[in-house]
N, C-alpha and C positions, 0 to 999 in steps of 0.2 A: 357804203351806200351813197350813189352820188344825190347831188340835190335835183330836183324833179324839174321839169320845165313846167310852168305858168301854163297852163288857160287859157284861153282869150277870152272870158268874161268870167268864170265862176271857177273855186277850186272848189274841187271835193277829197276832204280826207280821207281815208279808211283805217281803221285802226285795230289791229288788233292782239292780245296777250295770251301767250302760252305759258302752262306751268311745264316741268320739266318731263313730264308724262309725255308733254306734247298736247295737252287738251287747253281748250280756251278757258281764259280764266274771267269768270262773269263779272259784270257790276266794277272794272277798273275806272280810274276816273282819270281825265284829259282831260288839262289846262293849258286852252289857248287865249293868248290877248286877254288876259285876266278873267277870264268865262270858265266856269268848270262844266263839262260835258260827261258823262255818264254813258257805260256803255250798258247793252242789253245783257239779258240772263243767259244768252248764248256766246256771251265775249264778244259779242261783235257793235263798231262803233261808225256810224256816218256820218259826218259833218262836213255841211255846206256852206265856203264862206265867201263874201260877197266882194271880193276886191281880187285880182289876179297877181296873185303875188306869193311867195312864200311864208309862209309861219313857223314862227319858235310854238312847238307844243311841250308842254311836260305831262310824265305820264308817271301814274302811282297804282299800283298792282297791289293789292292785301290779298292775301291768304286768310281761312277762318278757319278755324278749328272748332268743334263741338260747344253748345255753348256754356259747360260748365267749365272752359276756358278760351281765352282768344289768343290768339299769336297772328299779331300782324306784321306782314314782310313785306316791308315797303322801299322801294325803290325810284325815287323822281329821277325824271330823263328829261334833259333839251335837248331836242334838236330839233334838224331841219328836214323834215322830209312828208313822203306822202304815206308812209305807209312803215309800221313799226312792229318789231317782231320782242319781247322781252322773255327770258327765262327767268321764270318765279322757281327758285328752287323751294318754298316751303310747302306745307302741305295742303294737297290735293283739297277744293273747295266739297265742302259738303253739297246736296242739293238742295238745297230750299225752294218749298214750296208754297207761292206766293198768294193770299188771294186773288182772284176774280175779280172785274169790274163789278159783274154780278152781283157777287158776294158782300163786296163794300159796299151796292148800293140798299140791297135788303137789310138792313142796318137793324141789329136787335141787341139788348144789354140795358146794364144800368148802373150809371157811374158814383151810386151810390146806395145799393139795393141790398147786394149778397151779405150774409153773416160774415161777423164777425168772430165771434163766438169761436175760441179758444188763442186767437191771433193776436197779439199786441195791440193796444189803441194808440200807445204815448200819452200824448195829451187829447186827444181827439174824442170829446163828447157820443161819437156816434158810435153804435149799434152796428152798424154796416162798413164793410168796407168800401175807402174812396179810395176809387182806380186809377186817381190822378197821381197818388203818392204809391203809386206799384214799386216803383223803385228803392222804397225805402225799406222794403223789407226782406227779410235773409231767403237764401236760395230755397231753403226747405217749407219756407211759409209762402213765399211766392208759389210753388207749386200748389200746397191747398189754396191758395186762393184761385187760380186756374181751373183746376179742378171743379168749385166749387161754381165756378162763371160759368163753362162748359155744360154740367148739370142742369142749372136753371136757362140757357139759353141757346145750348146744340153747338155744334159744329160754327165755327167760324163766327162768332159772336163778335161784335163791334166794343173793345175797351179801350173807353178815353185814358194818356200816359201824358205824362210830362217827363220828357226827360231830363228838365234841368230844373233846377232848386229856384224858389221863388215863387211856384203857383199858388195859386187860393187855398187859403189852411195851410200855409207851408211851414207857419211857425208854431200849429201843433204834432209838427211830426219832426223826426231828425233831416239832416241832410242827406239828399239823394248822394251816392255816388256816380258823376257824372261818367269817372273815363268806362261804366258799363255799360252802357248804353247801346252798345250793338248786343251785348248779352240779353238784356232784356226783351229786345224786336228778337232775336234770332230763339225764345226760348217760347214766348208766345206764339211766332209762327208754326213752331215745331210741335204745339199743341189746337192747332187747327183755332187759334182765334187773332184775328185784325187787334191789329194795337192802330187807335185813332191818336196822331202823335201832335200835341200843340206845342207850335215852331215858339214861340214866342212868350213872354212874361209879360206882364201887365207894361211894365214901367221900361220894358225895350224899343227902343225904337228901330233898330234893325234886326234882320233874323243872325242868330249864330251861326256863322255859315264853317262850323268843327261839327254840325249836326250829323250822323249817318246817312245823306240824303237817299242813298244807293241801297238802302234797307228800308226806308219809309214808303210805303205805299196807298196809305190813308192817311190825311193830315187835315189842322185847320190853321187857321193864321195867328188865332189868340183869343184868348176865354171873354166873350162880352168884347169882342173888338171895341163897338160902337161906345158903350162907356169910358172903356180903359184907355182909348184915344179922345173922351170928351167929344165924340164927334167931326171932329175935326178930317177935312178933309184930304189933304196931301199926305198928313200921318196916316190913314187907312189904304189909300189906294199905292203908297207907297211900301208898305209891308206887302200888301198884298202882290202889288208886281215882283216884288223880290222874293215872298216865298214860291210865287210856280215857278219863276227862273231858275230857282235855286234846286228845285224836285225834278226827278227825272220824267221823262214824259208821258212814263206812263201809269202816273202815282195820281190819286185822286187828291184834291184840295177842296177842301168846304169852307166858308165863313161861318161864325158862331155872331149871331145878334140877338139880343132883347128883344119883348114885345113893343118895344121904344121906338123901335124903328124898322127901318124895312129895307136899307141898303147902307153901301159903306159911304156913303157921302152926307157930308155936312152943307152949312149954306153956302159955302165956296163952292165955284166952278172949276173942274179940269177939263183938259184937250186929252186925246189919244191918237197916235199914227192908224189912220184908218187903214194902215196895211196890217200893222203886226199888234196892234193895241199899243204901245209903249208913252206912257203917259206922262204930260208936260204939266206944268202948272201955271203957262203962259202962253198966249196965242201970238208972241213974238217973232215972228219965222222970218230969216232970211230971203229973199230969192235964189231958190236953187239950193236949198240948203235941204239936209238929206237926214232920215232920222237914226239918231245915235245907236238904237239895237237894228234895225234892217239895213240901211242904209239903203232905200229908194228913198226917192226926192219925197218931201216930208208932207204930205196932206191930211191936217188936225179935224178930229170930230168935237166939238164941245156937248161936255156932260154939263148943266145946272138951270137955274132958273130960265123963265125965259125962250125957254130953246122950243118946238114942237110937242117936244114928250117931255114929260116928269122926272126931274134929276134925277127918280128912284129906275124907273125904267131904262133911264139912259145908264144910268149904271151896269143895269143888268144887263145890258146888251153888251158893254165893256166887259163885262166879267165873263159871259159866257164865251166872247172874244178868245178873251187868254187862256181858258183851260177852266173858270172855276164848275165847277162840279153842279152844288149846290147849297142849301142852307141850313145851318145846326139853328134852328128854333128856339127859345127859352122862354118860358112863361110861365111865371109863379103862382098866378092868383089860382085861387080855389074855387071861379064861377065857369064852369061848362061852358055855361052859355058866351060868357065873355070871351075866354081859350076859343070857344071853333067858330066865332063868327071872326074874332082876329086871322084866325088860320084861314078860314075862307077866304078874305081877301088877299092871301096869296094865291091858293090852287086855284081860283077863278084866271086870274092871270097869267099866273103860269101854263095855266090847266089851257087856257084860250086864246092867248095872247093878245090881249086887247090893250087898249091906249101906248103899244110901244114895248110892252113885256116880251121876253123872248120867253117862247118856250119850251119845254127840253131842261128844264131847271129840275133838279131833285128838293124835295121840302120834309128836312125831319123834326119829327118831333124829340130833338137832344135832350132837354134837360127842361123840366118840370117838378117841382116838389123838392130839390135836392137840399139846399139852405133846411128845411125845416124837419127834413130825414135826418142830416148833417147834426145840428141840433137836438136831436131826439123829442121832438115836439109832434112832429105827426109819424106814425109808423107806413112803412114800404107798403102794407097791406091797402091803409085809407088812399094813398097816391094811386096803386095799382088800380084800384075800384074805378075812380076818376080816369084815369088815363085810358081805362078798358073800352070807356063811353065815346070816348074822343078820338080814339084810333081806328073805332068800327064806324063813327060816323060817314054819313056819305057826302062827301066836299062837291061841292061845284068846281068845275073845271076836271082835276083831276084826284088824285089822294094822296095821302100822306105816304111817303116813299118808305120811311124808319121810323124808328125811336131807340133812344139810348137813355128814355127814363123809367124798364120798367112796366109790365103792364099785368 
C-alpha cells in the first residue's frame, strides 16, 4: 500500500477492520499521535486531522466472545496510510445492544435499595445491595442481583459500577477483579440495564486510561467529585476534560456533586479554547500561538470571579461545551422542603437559562438517603416515601430528568 499524498489543508482518515467473515469489526480502537480514537458499532472510523501531513496510526482489533468468557485478539499495527484493511481471524463479534440516549437520560434505579437477602454481605452492614461493588460478586449472584434490579425498575434500569477497587465501602467488600470488566458491561447489557461506570476513585488524579472506553456508554467523572477533589479547581476540570476525551462520542458523561456546591470549579480561575473547550489554567498565550487539542490560533474564555456571569454558570457553559450531559445530584438531609428548594435553584436555571446558565442540562436526582440505607439506620421504604414527594414535585424552570435513589 503505497503512502497517500497530503492535502492541502486537512487530512482525513478513514479506517476500517474486518473479521475474517469479511464483516466489520465494531468498537476497534486507533491510536494516532498519542490520542486513542474509537470506531462506531458499524466498524467504521473518521478522523480529522489538522495539519497536512501523514500519520503513524496504530490499530488494535479485539474480538469478544459471549460474556461468560472473553478472548481478546489483539493485534497493533503502525503504519502510514489513509486507509487500513486488518483480518481478525478470532471470533465473529456478538451484537450488542447498546442503550439509547433516551434510555440513559430517563434514569431509574437505586444504587443502594434492592434486597439483599440470600447474597453475601462480607462485611457490609447493609440490607441492600450496593451496586457500586457489582463486581465483587460471583457470576451466578451477579445474575440474581440483575434479575432482582430489573423487577423493581423495568427494562434498561440505570446501575451505578465501579470498575476498579478502591470506591466508597470498598474496604467492606473483597477485591473487584479488575481484568473483567468488559464481562461485567458486556453481561449487564445483555440483560437490558445501563451500567453508570465511574471513571475514577476518590484519591486519582487521572482517569485509568486501560478502562473499556468502547463498551462504556453512561459515565461520570468520580463519586462527590467536588469533595474528593477538595474543590479545587484544575484538579476537577482537568479529570473532567480527560474523561470525555477519553469516551467515545457517543457515550454520555455526567458529574456527580454535593448539595455543597453547584459546579466543578473552586475559587480559582480557568480559560478554555473558545473553539473546542480545551482548558488552560493560565491566560498566558503567545502571539500566534494555536491551541494544543485543535490547533486554530488560540482565543481563551475565562471561567471565575469577576468575569460577567458566575463562575458556576461559566462553568456550565464549558461543560455543556465539551459534551457533558448533566448532573448526578446528592442530598442527604431528610427536609423536603430544604432538598426541592435547593433543587429548584438548579431547574430554574437550567429550566430558563437565566444569569448565563445554559440550558439543555439534565438534573438527577442520583443519590439521596444511601450513607444511612448503607448503615441500616433508615429503611429503603422511609427514603422511598421522601423521594416520592420530591420527584412528583413541580420545579420551576423545568424537572427532574432521573433518579438513581429509589422512589
Amino acid at each position: 500500500m503505497g503512502k497517500p499524498k497530503p492535502p492541502s489543508t486537512i487530512c482525513k482518515l478513514v479506517v476500517t477492520v474486518t473479521s475474517t467473515g469479511g464483516a466489520r469489526v465494531p468498537f476497534f480502537h486507533c491510536g494516532i499521535n498519542d490520542q486513542d480514537y474509537v470506531a462506531d458499532n458499524e466498524g467504521y472510523l473518521e478522523v480529522t486531522l489538522p495539519n497536512p501531513k501523514q500519520y503513524p496510526i496504530r490499530i488494535t482489533a479485539d474480538g469478544y466472545v459471549p460474556y461468560n468468557g472473553l478472548v481478546v485478539v489483539g493485534y497493533p499495527i503502525t503504519v502510514w496510510t489513509t486507509q487500513l484493511e486488518v483480518v481478525n481471524p478470532g471470533p465473529t463479534p456478538p451484537v450488542i445492544i447498546f442503550p439509547t440516549v433516551d434510555q440513559i437520560k430517563d434514569m431509574k434505579g437505586d444504587l443502594c435499595g434492592i434486597s439483599a437477602s440470600g447474597l453475601p454481605r462480607f462485611s457490609s452492614p447493609s440490607p441492600y445491595v450496593f451496586t457500586p461493588e457489582y463486581g465483587v460478586h460471583t457470576l451466578e449472584n451477579r445474575k440474581v442481583i440483575r434479575d432482582r434490579y430489573r423487577a423493581a425498575f423495568g427494562d434498561w434500569a440505570t446501575m451505578p459500577i465501579s470498575l476498579r477497587n478502591g470506591a466508597v465501602y470498598s474496604d467492606d467488600y473483597p477485591s473487584i477483579d479488575e481484568s473483567q470488566d468488559q464481562i461485567f458491561l458486556l453481561e449487564l447489557y445483555n440483560d437490558k440495564i445501563i451500567p453508570l461506570c465511574a471513571l475514577m476513585r476518590d484519591e486519582d488524579k487521572t482517569v485509568d486510561t486501560t478502562l473499556p472506553f468502547a463498551l462504556i456508554k453512561a459515565a461520570f467523572v468520580k463519586w462527590e467529585q467536588n469533595q474528593a477533589d477538595n474543590n479545587n479547581t484544575q484538579q476537577m476540570i482537568s479529570e473532567t476534560w480527560q474523561a470525555r476525551q477519553l469516551l467515545t462520542v457517543d457515550a454520555v458523561l455526567l458529574v456527580h456533586y454535593t448539595d455543597e456546591h453547584a459546579a466543578g470549579i473552586g475559587d480559582d480561575p480557568f480559560w478554555y479554547c473558545a473553539t473546542c473547550g480545551n482548558p488552560y489554567f493560565s491566560a498566558n498565550v503567545s502571539q500566534g500561538e494555536v491551541c494544543s487539542h485543535c490547533h486554530v490560533p488560540l482565543s481563551l474564555i475565562k471561567v471565575g470571579k469577576g468575569e460577567s456571569i458566575s463562575p458556576e454558570a461559566g462553568f456550565w457553559q464549558w461543560a455543556k461545551k465539551i459534551g457533558i450531559a448533566g448532573i448526578m445530584y446528592q442530598d442527604d438531609r431528610e427536609s423536603n422542603a430544604d432538598v426541592i428548594n435547593r433543587i429548584s435553584d438548579f431547574t430554574v436555571r437550567f429550566g430558563q437559562g437565566i444569569n448565563g446558565w445554559p440550558t439543555g442540562i439534565w438534573f438527577f436526582l442520583f443519590e439521596r438517603g444511601t450513607e444511612s440505607k448503607y448503615n441500616n439506620e433508615r429503611s429503603v421504604e422511609y427514603w422511598n416515601t421522601l423521594n416520592r414527594a420530591v420527584l412528583n414535585n413541580n420545579f420551576p424552570g423545568m424537572q427532574i430528568t432521573g433518579f438513581c435513589s429509589g422512589r
